[in-house]
N, C-alpha and C positions, 0 to 999 in steps of 0.2 A: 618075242617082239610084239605079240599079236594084244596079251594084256596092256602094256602102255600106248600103245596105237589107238586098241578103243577107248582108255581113257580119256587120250588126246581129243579124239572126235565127240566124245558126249562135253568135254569142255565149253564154258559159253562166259566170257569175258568183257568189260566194259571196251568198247572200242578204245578209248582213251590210253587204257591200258595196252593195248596191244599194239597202236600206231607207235606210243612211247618205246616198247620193244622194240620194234623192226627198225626205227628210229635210230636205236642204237646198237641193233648190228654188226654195222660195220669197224665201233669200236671194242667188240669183246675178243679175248683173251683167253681164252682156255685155261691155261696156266696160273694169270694172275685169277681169272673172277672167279670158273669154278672152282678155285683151291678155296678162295674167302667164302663163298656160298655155303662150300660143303662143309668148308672149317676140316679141310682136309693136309695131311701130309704128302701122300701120294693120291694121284688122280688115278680114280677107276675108269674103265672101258665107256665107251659110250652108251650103251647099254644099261649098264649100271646106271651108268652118272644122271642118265633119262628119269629111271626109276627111281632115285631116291631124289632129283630136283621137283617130278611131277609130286613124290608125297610133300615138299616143303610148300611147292605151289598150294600144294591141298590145302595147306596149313594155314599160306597167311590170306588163301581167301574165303576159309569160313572165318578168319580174325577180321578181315573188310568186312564182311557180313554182320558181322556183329558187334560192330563198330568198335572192337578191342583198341584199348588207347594202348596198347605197346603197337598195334598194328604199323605198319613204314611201307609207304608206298613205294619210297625210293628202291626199298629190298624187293618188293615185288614184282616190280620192273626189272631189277637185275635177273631178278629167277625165270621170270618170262623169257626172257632175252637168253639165258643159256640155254633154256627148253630148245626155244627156235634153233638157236645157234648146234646144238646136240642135234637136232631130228635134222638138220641139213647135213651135220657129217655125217652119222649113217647113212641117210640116201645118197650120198655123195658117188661112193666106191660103186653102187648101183646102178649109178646112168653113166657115170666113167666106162664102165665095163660096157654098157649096152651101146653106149658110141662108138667103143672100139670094132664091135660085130659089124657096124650099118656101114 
C-alpha cells in the first residue's frame, strides 16, 4: 500500500480538477465507472484498481502537460474521481474497525 500512498502524496493537481472530482463523488459507481475507466470485465481489488487508475492518472496528466490534443478532461475527472472514490474504501474497513474498539 505504502508505494501508491506516496505517490498519492507527491501528487499536485490543478484545483479545478480536483473540486470537479469530489464534485462528483457522490455520483460514482464502482461497477459502472471503474469497469469503463479500466475497460475491464471483472473488477480488481482495491488495491489493484488504485495502482493501475493512479498509472492512467499519470498518463493523462503528462498528456495536460503537453497539451496532447487526444487529451479529455472529462476522462480525467472520471479518473480522479475513482482514485478518491478507491482510497476511501480502503480506508473505509479501517476506521470501521477502529469505531468499533472506542
Amino acid at each position: 500500500m505504502s508505494n501508491f500512498t506516496q505517490r498519492l502524496g507527491q501528487m499536485r493537481r490543478p484545483r479545478l480538477l480536483t473540486q470537479a472530482a469530489q464534485h462528483a463523488l457522490p455520483s460514482y459507481r464502482r461497477g459502472v465507472h471503474l469497469r469503463t475507466i479500466l475497460a475491464a470485465t471483472e473488477l480488481p481489488c482495491t488495491a489493484r484498481a488504485l495502482e493501475q487508475l493512479i498509472d492512467i492518472e499519470d498518463a493523462q496528466n503528462r498528456a495536460r502537460m503537453s497539451a496532447d490534443a487526444a487529451y479529455s478532461v472529462v476522462f480525467h475527472v472520471h479518473v480522479l474521481t475513482a482514485i478518491m472514490a478507491e482510497l476511501h474504501a480502503l480506508q473505509a474497513p479501517a476506521y470501521a474497525g477502529a469505531a468499533e474498539l472506542t
